[in-house]
N, C-alpha and C positions, 0 to 999 in steps of 0.2 A: 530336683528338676524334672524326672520322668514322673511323678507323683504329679505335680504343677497340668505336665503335658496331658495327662490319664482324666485328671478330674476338669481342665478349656476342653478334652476330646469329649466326655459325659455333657458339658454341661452346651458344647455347640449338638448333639445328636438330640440332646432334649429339645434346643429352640428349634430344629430343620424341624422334628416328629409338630411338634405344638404348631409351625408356621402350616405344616403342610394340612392339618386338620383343617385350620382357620382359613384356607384358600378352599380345600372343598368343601366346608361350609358354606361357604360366600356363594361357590358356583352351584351346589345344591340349591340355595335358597332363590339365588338368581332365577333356575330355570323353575324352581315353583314359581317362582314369579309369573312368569313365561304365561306358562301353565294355565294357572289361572286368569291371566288376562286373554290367551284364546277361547278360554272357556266363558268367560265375559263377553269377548263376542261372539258367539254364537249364542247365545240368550242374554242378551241387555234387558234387564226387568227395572234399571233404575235409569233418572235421568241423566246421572254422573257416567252411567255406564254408555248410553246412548251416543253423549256427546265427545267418548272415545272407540266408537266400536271401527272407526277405520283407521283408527291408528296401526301401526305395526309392533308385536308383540315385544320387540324391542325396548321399544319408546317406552315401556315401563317400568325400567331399570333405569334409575338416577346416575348421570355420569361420575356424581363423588363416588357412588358404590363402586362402578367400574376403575375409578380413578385409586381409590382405597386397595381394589383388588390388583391391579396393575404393581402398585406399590411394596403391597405383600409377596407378590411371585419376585420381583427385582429383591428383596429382603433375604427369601429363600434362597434363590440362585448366590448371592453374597457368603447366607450363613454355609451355604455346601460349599464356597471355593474357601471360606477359610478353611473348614473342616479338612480338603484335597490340600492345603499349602499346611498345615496341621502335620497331617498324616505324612508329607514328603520329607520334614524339617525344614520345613521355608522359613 
């Protein structure tokens, strides 16, 4: 039984570590995003760029990204309460 509990406690620490990468990933790539779309406006050299330069750096982040990332942080906060109901004998 404490073998069972040792190797759910390894094997949720591994999902938090791996979720928690995959979330700053996502916000990393986001704010490239960002990034380079202020940098877009401020020198539109194309027509695709033209016809977004007063958009808000925002708007170039697709809501499923945000919707994906949303989802991944609700995963994490899950896989850390079972980990705390884990650790207490819940």
């Amino acid at each position: 039984m404490e073998d069972q509990k040792v190797h759910e406690r390894k094997e949720l620490l591994e999902q938090i570590m791996a979720k928690r990468q995959q979330i700053e990933f996502e916000k990393i790539r986001m704010a490239e995003d960002i990034a380079v779309s202020q940098d877009n406006n401020q020198n539109p050299d194309v027509s695709e760029e033209m016809k977004n330069f007063y958009d808000p750096a925002g708007n170039v982040i697709d809501r499923g990204e945000i919707k994906d990332l949303s989802e991944a942080e609700e995963d994490l906060i899950r896989l850390i309460d079972r980990l705390h109901k884990l650790d207490k004998g819940d």
